[in-house]
C-alpha positions in Angstrom: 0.0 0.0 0.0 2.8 2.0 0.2 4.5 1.5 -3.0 4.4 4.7 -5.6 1.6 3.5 -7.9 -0.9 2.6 -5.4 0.3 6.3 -3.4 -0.4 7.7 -6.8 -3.8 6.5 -8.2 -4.6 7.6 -4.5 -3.8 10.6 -4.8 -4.8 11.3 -8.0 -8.7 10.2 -7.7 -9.3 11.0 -4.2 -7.2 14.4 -3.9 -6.6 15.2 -7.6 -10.0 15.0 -9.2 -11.4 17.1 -6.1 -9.1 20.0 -6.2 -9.5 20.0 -10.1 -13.3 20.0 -10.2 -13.8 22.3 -6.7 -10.6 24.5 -8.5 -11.6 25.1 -12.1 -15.5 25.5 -10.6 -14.9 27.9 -8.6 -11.7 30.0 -11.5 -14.8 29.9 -14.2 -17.7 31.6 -11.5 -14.9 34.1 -10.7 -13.5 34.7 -14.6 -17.3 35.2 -14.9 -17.3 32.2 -17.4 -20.2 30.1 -15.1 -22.7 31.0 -12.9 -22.5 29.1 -9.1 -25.8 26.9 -9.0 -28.5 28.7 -7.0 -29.4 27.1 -3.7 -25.8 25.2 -3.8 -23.5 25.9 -0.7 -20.0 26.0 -1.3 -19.8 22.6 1.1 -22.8 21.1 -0.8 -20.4 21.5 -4.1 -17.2 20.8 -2.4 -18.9 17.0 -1.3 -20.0 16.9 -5.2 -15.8 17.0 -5.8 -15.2 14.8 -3.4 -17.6 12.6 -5.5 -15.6 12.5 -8.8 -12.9 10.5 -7.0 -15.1 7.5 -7.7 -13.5 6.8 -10.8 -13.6 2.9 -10.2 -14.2 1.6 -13.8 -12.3 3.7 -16.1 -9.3 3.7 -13.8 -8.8 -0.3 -13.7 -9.3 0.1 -17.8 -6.6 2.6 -18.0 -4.3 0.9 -15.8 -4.7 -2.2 -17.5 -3.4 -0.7 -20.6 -0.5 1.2 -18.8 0.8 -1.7 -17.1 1.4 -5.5 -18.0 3.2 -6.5 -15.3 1.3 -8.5 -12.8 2.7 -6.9 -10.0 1.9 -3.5 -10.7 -1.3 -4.5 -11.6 -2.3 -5.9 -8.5 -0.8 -2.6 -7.0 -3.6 -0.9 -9.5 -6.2 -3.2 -8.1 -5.3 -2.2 -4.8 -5.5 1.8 -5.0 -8.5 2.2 -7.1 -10.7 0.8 -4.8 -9.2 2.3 -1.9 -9.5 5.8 -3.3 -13.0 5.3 -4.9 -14.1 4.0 -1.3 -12.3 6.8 0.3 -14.0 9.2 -2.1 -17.4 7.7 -1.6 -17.2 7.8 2.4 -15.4 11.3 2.6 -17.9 13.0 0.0 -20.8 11.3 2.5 -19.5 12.6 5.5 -19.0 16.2 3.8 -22.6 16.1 2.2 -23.9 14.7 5.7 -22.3 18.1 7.6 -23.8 20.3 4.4 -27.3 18.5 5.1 -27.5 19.0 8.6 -26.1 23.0 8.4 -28.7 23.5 5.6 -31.8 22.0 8.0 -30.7 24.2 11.0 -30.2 27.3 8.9 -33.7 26.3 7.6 -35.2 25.7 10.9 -33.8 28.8 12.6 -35.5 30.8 9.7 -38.8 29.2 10.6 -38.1 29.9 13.9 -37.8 34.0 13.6 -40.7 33.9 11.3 -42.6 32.0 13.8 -41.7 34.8 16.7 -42.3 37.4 14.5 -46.5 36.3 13.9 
């Protein structure tokens, strides 16, 4: 597990395909190129990164043609999973928080309309 290529397709999908996505979302709303999505929180969009880590399929494809050596590819077979699971359970966790803090900023704004009748 510690060997470069499994390090790397780790790093890659789990940390590299977040940053890209989150990164070039956020350069095109500021160049003016996108518009953000209304009634998306930055978090709610940030677990939607996280999400794009889950790159299970195409990943074990590609490797398979990079590599013929059975020893690297069991090394593949090793990191893909690990990053798509690590993907899947971060962006849950992240889109879990961004749930919750939506519902209370939603209840609190019942609540001061409710005090206010």
């Amino acid at each position: 597990m510690t060997a470069a290529i499994p390090l790397g397709i780790i790093g890659g999908l789990f940390l590299g395909e977040q940053v890209g996505v989150f990164g070039a979302t956020l350069a095109a709303v500021r160049l003016g190129i996108a518009q953000w999505p209304s009634g998306v929180s930055t978090i709610q969009f940030y677990g939607a990164a996280i999400l794009t880590g889950i790159g299970f399929t195409m990943s074990l494809f590609i490797g398979m043609l990079a590599f013929e050596d059975e020893t690297v590819m069991a090394q593949v077979r090793l990191g893909v999973p690990v990053a798509s699971a690590s993907s899947a359970s971060i962006a849950a966790l992240v889109l879990l928080v961004a749930a919750r803090a939506r519902l209370r900023e939603y209840s609190t704004g019942l609540e001061k309309r409710s005090t206010a009748l």
